[in-house]
C-alpha positions as CSV (number, residue, x, y, z in Angstrom):
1,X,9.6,-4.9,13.0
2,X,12.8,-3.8,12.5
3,X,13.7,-0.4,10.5
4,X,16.1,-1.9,8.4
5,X,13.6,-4.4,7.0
6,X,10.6,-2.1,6.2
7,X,10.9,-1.0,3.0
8,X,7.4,0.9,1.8
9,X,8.4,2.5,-1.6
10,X,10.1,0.2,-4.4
11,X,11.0,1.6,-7.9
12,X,10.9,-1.4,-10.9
13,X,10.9,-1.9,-14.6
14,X,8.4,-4.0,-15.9
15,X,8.0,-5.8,-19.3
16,X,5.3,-7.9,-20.6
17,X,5.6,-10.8,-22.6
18,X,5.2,-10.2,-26.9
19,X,2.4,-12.3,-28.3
20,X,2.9,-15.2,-30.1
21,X,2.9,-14.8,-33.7
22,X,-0.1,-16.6,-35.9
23,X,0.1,-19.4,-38.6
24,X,0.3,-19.5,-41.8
25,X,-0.4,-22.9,-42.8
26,X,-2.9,-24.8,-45.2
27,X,-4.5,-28.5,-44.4
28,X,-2.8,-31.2,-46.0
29,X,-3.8,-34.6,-45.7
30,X,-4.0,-37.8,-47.7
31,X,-6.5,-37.3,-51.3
32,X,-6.5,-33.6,-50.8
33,X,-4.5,-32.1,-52.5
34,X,-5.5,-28.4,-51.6
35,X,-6.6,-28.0,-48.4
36,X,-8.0,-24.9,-46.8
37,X,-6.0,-22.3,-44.7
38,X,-6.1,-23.6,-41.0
39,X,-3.0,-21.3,-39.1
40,X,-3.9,-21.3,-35.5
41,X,-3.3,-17.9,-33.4
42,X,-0.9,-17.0,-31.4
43,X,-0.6,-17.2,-27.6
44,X,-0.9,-13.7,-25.5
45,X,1.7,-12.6,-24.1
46,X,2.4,-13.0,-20.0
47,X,1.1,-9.9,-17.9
48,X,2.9,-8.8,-15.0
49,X,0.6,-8.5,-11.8
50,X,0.1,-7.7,-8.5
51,X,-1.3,-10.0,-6.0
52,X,-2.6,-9.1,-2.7
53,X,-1.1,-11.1,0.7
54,X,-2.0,-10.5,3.7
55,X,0.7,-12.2,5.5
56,X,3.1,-9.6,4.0
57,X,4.1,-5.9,6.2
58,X,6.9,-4.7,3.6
59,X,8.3,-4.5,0.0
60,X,11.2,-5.3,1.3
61,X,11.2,-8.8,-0.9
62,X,10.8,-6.3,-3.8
63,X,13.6,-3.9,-3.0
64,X,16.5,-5.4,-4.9
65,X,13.9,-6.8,-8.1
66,X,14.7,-3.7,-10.5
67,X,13.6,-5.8,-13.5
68,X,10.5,-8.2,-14.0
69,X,9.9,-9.5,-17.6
70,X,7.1,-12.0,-18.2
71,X,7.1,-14.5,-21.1
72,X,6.6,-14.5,-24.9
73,X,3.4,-16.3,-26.3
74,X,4.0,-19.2,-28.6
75,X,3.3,-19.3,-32.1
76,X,-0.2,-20.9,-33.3
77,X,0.4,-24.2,-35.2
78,X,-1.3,-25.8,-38.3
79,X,-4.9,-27.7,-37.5
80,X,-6.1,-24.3,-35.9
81,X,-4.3,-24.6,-32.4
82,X,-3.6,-22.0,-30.4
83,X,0.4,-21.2,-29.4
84,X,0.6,-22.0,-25.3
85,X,0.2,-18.3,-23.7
86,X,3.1,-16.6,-22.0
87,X,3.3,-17.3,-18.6
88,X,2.4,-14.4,-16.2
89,X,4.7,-13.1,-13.6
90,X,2.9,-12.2,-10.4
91,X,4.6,-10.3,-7.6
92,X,2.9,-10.4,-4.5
93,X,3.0,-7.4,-2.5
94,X,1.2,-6.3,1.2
95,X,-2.1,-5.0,1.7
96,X,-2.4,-1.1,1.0
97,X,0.1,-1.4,-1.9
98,X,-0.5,1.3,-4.4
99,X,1.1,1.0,-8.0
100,X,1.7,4.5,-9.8
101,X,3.3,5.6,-13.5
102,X,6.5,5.9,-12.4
103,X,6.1,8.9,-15.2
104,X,3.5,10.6,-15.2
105,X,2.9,9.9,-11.3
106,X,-0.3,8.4,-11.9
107,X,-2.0,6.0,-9.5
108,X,-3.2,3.0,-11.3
109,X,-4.6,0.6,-8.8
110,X,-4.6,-0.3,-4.7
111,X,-3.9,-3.8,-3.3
112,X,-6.9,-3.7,-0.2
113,X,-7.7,-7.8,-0.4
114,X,-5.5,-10.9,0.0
115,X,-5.8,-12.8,-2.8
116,X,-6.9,-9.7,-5.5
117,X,-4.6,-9.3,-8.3
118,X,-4.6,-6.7,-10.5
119,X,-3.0,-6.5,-14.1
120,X,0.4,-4.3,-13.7
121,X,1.2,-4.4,-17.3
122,X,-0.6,-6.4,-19.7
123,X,0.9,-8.8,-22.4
124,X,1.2,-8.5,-26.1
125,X,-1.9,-10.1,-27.7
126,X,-1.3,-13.5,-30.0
127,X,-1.6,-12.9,-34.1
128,X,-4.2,-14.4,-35.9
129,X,-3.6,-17.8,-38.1
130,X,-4.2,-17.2,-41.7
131,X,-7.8,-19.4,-41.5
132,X,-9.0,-15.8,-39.9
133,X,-8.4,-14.6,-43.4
134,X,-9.7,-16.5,-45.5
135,X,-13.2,-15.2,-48.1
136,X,-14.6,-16.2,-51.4
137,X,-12.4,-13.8,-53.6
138,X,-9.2,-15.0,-51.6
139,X,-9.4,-18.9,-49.9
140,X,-5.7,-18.8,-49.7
141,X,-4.4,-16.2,-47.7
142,X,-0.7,-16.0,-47.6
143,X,-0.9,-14.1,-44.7
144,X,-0.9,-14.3,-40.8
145,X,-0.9,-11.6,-37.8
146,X,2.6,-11.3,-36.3
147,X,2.5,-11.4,-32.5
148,X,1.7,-7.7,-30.6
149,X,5.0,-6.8,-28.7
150,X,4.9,-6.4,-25.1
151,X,5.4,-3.4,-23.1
152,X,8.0,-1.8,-21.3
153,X,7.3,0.6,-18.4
154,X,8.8,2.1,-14.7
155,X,7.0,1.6,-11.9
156,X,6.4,2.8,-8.3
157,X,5.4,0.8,-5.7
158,X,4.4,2.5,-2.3
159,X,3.0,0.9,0.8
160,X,0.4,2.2,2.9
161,X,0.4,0.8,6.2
162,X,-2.8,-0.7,7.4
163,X,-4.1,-0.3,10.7
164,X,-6.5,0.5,13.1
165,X,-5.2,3.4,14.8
166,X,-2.4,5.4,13.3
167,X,-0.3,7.9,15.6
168,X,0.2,11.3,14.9
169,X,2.6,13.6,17.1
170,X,5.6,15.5,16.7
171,X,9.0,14.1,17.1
172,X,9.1,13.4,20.7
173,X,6.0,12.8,22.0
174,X,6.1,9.6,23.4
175,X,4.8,7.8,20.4
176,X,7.1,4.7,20.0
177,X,6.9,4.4,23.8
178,X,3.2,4.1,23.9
179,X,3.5,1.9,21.1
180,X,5.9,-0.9,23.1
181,X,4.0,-0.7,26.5
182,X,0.7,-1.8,25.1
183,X,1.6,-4.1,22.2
184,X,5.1,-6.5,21.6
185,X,6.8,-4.2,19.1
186,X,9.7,-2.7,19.9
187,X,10.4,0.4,18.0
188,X,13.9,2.6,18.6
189,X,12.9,4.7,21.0
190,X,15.6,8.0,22.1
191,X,15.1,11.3,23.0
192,X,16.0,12.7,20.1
193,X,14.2,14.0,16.6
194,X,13.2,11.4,14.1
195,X,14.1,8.4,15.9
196,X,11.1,6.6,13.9
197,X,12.4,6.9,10.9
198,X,9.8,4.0,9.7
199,X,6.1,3.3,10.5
200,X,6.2,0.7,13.6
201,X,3.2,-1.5,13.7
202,X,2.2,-3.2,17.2
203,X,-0.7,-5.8,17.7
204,X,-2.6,-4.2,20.7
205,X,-4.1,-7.2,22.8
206,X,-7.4,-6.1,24.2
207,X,-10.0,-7.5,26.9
208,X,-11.9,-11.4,25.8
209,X,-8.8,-12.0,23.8
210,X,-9.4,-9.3,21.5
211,X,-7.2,-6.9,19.6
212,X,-6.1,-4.4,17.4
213,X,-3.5,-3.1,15.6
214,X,-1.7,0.5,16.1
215,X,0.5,2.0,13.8
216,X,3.5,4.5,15.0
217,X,4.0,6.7,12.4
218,X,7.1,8.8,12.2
219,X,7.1,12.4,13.8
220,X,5.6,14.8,11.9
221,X,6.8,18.7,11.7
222,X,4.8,22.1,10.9
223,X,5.4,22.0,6.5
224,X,5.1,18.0,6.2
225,X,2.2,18.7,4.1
226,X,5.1,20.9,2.0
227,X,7.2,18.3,2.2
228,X,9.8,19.8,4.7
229,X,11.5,17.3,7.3
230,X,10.6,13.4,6.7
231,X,7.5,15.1,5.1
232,X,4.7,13.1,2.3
233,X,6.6,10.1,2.7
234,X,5.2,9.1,6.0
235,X,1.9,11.3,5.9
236,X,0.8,8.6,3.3
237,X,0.4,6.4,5.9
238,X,-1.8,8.0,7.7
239,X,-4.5,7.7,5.2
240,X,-5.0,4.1,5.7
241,X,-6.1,4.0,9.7
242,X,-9.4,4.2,11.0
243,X,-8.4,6.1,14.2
244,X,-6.2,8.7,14.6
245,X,-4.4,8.9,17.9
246,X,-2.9,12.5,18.5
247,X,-0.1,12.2,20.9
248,X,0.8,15.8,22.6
249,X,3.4,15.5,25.3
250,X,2.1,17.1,29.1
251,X,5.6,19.1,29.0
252,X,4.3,21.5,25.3
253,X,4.2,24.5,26.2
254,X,1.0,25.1,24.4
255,X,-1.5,22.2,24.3
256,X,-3.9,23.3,21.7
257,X,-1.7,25.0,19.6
258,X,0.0,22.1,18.9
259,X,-2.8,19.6,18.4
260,X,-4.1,22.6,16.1
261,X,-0.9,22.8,14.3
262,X,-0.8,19.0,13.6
263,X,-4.5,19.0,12.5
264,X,-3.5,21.5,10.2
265,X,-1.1,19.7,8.1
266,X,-3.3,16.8,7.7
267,X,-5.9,19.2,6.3
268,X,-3.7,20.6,3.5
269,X,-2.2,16.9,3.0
270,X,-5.8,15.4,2.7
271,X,-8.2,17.2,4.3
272,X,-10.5,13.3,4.1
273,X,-8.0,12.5,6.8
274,X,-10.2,14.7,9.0
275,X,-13.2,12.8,8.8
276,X,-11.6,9.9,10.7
277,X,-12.4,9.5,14.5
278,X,-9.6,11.6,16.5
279,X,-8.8,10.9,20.0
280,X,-6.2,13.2,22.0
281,X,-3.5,11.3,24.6
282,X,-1.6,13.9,26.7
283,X,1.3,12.0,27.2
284,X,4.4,12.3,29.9
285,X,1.8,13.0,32.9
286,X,4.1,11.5,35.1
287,X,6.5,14.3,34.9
288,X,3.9,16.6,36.2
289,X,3.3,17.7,39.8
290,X,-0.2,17.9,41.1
291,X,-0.6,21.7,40.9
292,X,0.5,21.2,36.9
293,X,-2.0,19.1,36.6
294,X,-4.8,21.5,37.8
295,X,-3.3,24.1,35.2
296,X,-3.5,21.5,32.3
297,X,-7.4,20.3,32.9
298,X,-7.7,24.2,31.8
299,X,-5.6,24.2,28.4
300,X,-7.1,21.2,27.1
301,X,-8.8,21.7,23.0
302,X,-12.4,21.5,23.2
303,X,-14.2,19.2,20.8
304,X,-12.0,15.9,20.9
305,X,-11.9,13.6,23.5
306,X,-8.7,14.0,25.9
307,X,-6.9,11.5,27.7
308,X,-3.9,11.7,30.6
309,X,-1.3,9.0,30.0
310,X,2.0,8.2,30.9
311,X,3.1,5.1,28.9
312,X,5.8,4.8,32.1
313,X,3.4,4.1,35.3
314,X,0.6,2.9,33.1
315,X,-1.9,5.7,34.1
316,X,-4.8,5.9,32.0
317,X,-3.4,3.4,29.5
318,X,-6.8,0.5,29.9
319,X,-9.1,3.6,29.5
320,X,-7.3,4.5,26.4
321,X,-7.6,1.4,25.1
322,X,-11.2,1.2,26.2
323,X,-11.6,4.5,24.1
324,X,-9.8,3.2,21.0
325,X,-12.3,-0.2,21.0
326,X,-15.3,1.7,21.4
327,X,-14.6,4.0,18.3
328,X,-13.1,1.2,16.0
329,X,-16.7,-0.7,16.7
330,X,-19.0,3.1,16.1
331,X,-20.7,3.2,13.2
332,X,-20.0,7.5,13.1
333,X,-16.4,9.3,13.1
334,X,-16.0,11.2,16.4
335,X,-13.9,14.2,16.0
């Protein structure tokens, strides 16, 4: 997927369609000279919704759509019919789309199934005709309902990326390496901070044709949680995989310190996000010599199960897969 095309936070102004006004109207037919009230209602107005796709990875589609504005409802008509209702917008967005008040910040609603839609903004309702109004002290109402008007609001969009295993390192650990050996995405990949500046996603193929999906997520830094550096934008998308992969280069000088440091700012971002099965990758083994290798079995955290990689020669990539399958198909978290 290429950077320039993901696009997982869109901004847009939203207005619903104004409700169609009701009649005012009396029968008239041949021989009667005075017949009853029989104003039809008004049509709703159209809503503005969000529908679930699956085949969708982006907002991108979304990006340059600052304005949406459903239809008006129709007027109702004489002979009690009902004015034609406002036809709906419906802007259909990826799975692990959340809609907030672009205002008040509030989250509203999650997109989590293709096909589920979900009422963004919600159309003017239709006045009433004037045979609503109608009693025994008054059987000619001169009156009808004018349409409701429809609303006008800001949105904000924001994707989640959905996947089964989400990585989690600091800038440089090997992440979007790992990410291209075992799957056919090719992220940017430099020796250099923040080369992901965009969540890579990568369709791991696995043994018996099956597979799963892994999601590079951009470095993280100690203060994300704050904020600081590419920050809450990408920790968001953490949230939404099953697994988390920690990815701690064999070249840190301190193993456990920094594993520690990165489980920290997930626990003062969400500290749910620590209920998910972890695994540990040390990555970069191949620029170790044996005796470094020795040293490392001994600085290793305790607790999580730890892996020796090197996304270059391939070593210990199958088991880490095998690890990664077993977990995603265990009914408990192992952390």
């Amino acid at each position: 997927m290429a950077s320039s095309n993901f696009i997982d936070y869109v901004k847009i102004n939203a207005r619903s369609g104004n409700g169609g006004a009701g009649s005012m109207h009396f029968r008239r037919e041949k021989h009667v000279e005075k017949g009853g009230p029989d104003g039809g209602d008004g049509g709703r107005g159209g809503h503005v919704i969000l529908k679930g796709n699956a085949q969708l990875w982006t907002l991108l589609h979304l990006k340059y759509t600052k304005h949406v504005k459903a239809f008006d409802g129709k007027g109702g008509e004489g002979g009690r019919r009902t004015g034609a209702i406002g036809k709906d917008i419906i802007l259909e967005v990826p799975l692990g789309t959340i809609a907030k008040n672009a205002e008040t910040g509030e989250q509203l609603f999650e997109i989590t199934e293709d096909g589920q839609e979900m009422i963004l903004l919600r159309g003017g309702r239709g006045g009433m005709g004037n045979d609503h109004f109608k009693s025994a002290t008054n059987q000619t109402p001169q009156y009808a309902q004018p349409g409701e008007p429809g609303k006008e609001e800001w949105f904000i969009l924001e994707l989640k990326v959905l996947a089964d295993v989400g990585l989690v390192g600091f800038p440089n650990a090997g992440k979007s390496t790992l990410l291209s050996v075992v799957s056919a995405a090719k992220p940017e990949i430099a020796d250099y901070p923040f080369t992901t500046l965009v969540p890579n996603l990568g369709v791991v193929p696995y043994r018996d044709y099956k597979s799963f999906v892994m999601a590079d997520i951009p470095g993280i830094i100690e203060g994300a949680s704050q904020g600081k550096g590419l920050g809450l934008r990408f920790l968001r998308h953490i949230e939404r995989n099953s697994i988390l992969l920690f990815l701690v280069p064999a070249t840190s000088e301190d193993i456990e310190a920094e594993y520690q440091t990165l489980v920290q700012e997930l626990r003062l971002y969400n500290p749910q996000l620590l209920d998910k099965s972890r695994i540990l990758a040390i990555s970069k083994m191949d620029v170790l010599s044996d005796e470094e290798r020795l040293t490392l079995q001994d600085n290793l955290p305790n607790g999580i199960p730890a892996l020796l990689i090197s996304a270059i020669t391939q070593e210990g990539v199958e088991q880490l897969k095998d690890k990664i399958w077993e977990l995603i198909n265990s009914p408990f978290p192992v952390r």
